[in-house]
C-alpha positions in Angstrom: 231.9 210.1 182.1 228.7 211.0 180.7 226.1 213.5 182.8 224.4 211.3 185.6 221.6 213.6 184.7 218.0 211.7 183.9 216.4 213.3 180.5 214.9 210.7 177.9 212.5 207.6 179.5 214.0 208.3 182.7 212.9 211.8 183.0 209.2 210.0 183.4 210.1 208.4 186.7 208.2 209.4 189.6 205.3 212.3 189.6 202.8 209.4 189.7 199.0 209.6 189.7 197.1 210.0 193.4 193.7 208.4 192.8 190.8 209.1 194.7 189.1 205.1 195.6 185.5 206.1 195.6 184.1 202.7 195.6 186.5 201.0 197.3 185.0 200.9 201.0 181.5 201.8 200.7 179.6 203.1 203.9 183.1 204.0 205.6 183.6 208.1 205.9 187.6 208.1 205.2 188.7 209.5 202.3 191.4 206.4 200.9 193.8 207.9 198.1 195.8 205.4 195.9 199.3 206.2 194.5 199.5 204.4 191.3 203.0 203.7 190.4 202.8 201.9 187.3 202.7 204.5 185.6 206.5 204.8 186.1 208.1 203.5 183.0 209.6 200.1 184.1 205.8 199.9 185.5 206.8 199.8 189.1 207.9 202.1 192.3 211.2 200.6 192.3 212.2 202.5 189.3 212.5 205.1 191.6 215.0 203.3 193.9 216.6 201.9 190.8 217.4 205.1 189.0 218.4 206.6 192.8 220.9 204.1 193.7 222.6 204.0 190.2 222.7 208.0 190.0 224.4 208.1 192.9 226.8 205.4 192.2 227.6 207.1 188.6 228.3 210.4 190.6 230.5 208.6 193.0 232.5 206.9 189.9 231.8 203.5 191.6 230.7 202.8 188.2 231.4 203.5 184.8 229.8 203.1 181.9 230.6 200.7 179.0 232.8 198.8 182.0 231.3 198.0 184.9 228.8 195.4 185.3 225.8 195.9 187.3 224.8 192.7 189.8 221.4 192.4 191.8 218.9 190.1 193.3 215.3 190.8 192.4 211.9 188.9 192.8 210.8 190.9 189.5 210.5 194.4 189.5 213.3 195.8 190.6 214.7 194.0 187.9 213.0 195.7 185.1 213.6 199.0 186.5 217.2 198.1 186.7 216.9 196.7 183.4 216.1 199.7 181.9 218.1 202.2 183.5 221.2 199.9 182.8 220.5 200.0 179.1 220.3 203.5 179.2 223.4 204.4 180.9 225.2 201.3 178.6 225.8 198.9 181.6 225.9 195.2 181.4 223.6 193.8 183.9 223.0 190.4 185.4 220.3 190.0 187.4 219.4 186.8 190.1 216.4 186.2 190.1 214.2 182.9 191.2 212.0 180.2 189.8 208.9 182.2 191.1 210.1 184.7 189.0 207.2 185.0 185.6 208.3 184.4 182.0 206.7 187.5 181.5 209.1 189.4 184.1 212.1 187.3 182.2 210.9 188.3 178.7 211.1 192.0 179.1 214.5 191.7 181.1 215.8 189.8 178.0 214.4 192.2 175.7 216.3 195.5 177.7 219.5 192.8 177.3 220.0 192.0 180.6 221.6 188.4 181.4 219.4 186.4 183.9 220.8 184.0 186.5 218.1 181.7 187.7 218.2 180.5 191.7 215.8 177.4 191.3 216.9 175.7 195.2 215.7 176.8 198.0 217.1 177.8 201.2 217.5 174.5 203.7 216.4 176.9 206.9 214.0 179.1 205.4 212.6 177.4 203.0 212.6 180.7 200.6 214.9 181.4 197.5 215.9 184.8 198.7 219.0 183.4 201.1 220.5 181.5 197.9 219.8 184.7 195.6 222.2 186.6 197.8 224.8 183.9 198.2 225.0 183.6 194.0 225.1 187.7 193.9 228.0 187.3 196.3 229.4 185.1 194.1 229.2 187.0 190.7 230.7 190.2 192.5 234.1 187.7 193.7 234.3 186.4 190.2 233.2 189.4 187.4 235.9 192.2 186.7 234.1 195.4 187.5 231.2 194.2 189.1 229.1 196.1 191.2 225.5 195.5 193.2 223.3 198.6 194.3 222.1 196.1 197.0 218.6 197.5 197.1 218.1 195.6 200.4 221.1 198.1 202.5 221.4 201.2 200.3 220.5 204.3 201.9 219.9 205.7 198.3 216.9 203.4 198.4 214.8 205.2 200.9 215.7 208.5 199.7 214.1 207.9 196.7 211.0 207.4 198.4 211.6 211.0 200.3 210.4 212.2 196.7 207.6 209.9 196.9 206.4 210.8 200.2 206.4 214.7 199.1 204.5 213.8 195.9 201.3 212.7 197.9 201.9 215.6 201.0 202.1 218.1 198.0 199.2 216.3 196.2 196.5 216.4 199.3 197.6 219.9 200.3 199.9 218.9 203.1 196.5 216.4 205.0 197.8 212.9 205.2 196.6 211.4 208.7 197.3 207.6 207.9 200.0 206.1 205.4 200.0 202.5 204.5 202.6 200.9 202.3 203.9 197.2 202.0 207.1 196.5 203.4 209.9 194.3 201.4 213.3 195.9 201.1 212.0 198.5 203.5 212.7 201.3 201.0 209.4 203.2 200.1 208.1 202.9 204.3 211.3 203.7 205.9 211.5 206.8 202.8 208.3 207.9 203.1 208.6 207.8 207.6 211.8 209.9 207.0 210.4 212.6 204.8 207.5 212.6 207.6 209.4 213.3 210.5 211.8 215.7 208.7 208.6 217.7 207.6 206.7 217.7 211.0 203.9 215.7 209.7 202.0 213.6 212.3 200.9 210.9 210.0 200.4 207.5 211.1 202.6 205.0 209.2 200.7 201.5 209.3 203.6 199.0 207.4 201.8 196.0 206.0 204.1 192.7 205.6 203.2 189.3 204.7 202.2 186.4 207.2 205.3 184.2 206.8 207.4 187.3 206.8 210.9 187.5 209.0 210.9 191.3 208.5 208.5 191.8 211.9 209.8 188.9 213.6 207.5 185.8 212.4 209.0 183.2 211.5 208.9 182.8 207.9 207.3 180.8 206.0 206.6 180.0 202.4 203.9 182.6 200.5 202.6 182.5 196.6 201.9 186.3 196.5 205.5 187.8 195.7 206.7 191.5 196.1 206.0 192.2 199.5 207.6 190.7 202.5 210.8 188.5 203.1 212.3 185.6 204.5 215.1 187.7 205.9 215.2 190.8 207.9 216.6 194.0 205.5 219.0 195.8 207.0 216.9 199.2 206.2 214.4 197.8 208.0 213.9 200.4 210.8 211.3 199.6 213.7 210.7 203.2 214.5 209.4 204.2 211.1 205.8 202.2 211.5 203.2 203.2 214.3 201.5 200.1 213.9 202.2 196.5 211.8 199.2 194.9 210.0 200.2 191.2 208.5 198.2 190.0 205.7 197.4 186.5 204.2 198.2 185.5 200.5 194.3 184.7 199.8 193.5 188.4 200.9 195.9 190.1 198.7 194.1 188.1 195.9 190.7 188.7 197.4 191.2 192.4 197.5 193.2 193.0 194.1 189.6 191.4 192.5 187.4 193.2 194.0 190.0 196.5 193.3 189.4 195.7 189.5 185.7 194.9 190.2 185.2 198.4 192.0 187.3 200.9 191.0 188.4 199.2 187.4 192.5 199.2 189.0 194.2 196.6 187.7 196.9 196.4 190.7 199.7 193.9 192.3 199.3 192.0 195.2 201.2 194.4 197.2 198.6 196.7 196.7 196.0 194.1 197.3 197.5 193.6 200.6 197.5 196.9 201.5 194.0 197.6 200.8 193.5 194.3 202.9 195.5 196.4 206.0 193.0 199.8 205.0 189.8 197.0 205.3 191.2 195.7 209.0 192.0 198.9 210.4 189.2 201.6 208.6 186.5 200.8 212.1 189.8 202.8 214.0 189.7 205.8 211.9 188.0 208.8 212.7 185.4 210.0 210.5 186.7 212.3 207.7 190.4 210.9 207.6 192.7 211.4 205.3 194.4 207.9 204.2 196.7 207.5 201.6 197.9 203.8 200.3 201.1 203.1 197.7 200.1 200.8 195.0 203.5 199.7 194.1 203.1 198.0 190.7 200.3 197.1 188.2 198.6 193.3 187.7 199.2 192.8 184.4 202.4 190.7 185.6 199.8 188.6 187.9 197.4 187.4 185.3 198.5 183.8 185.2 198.1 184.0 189.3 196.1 186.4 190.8 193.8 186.9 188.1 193.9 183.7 186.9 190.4 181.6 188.0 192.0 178.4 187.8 195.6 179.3 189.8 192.8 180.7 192.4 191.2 177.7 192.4 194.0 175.1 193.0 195.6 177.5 196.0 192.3 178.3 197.5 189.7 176.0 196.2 186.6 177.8 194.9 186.6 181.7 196.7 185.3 183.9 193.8 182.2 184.9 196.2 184.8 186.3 198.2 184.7 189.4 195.5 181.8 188.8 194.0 178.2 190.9 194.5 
């Protein structure tokens, strides 16, 4: 078996820029730092649980490469990440993904050689695609010799990734941090970044910010546009402890506050992070002057133009809102 060690385009994952938002919330007297993680190469934080889960699963000898054939639902970006990583370690990987998935996202998974299985019905009770995406990963892994699935949404090896993460912004702000926010989804980066907290003594507030329509918090769920954070089913990472205080967060405002991110500050960011700054906006009148926040932007919005950024997809969802960022 070949070294599970990470040199070549893997060696770039993690060490991310912190970004100081100077613009972001004028008039307010916190101090809002951004952790850009596109900058990882598969353009997204879940590289880091990616390349985590499948290091560990080399070093165990669940899998081998050349033989076994990696197996995972995605909305998009773990998908890439995985994408990549598989090609460099030389495993076959099939990812399910959904009809919200972008022919963008498909594209580059293609390109790395993954094979794509598309989910296009959804669930009958929810309503979302993630329910069937499971049940056709279940499926692959009864029927393909040598299949394996990392299964992002229960792998310890997820969080501790975002341990790493976590210490990368401590280290970065000289050990300050009085307020975290981060998106919740598979529950990976919060629950990672709360562990690494409490095992360092740190008493920073963890705010999680999910998606109204989301199961994770116990709403019932709905269907949303904006994909990446959120889900339609409860993770079963998702740890209650880990979050001092839940913040849910409206489709239209993740699109409000990713345009006025690229009109102020010239970020070009996913709605996850759009929704988080939409959780900073809420809660900023409760922070005491001279606070330290930091905010995880977990992947870039150049796989949003034809939604986010697009004026006309705006304007059929929402009707006409553009003042909304504008002026």
């Amino acid at each position: 078996m070949p070294s599970t060690s990470h040199s070549g385009i893997l060696g770039t994952i993690g060490k991310t820029p912190l970004v100081k938002l100077d613009r972001m919330f004028p008039g307010e007297n916190a101090h809002v730092y951004a952790k850009i993680e596109r900058f990882n190469p598969g353009g997204s934080i879940k590289d880091r649980s990616g390349l985590n889960m499948l290091l560990e699963a080399l070093r165990k000898g669940d899998i081998e490469p050349g033989r076994s054939v990696i197996v995972e639902s995605s909305s998009g970006n773990l998908a890439v990440g995985l994408a990549q990583i598989c090609r460099y370690f030389n495993l076959r990987f099939i990812c399910v993904v959904d009809a919200k998935t972008t022919e963008q996202n498909l594209a580059i998974l293609r390109a790395y050689g993954a094979e794509v299985e598309v989910v296009d019905e959804r669930d009958e009770e929810t309503g979302e695609f993630l329910p069937n995406r499971l049940r056709r990963v279940r499926e692959l892994l009864a029927r393909i010799p040598h299949a394996y699935s990392p299964n992002q949404y229960a792998n310890l090896f997820n969080p501790k990734a975002h341990e790493n993460t976590m210490h990368e912004i401590v280290e970065a702000l000289d050990g300050r941090v009085d307020y975290l926010f981060a998106s919740v989804s598979t529950f990976g980066t919060l629950r990672g970044c709360a562990d690494y907290l409490r095992k360092a003594g740190l008493g920073t507030k963890v705010v999680a910010v999910d998606a109204e329509g989301s199961a994770i918090f116990d709403q019932s769920p709905a269907r949303r546009l904006i994909p990446g954070h959120g889900a339609s089913v409860r993770p079963a990472l998702m740890d209650p402890a880990a979050a001092h205080e839940v913040i849910h967060v409206c489709d239209l405002d993740c699109v409000v506050f990713c345009r006025r991110l690229v009109g102020r500050e010239a970020i070009l960011a996913g709605g996850s992070s759009g929704a988080v700054l939409a959780a900073v906006d809420k809660f900023l009148p409760r922070v005491e002057p001279g606070s330290v926040c930091a905010v995880i932007f977990p992947d870039g919005g150049d796989r949003y133009l034809k939604t986010i950024y697009s004026d006309d997809w705006v304007r059929d969802h929402f009707g006409e809102v553009s003042h909304l960022w504008k002026g």
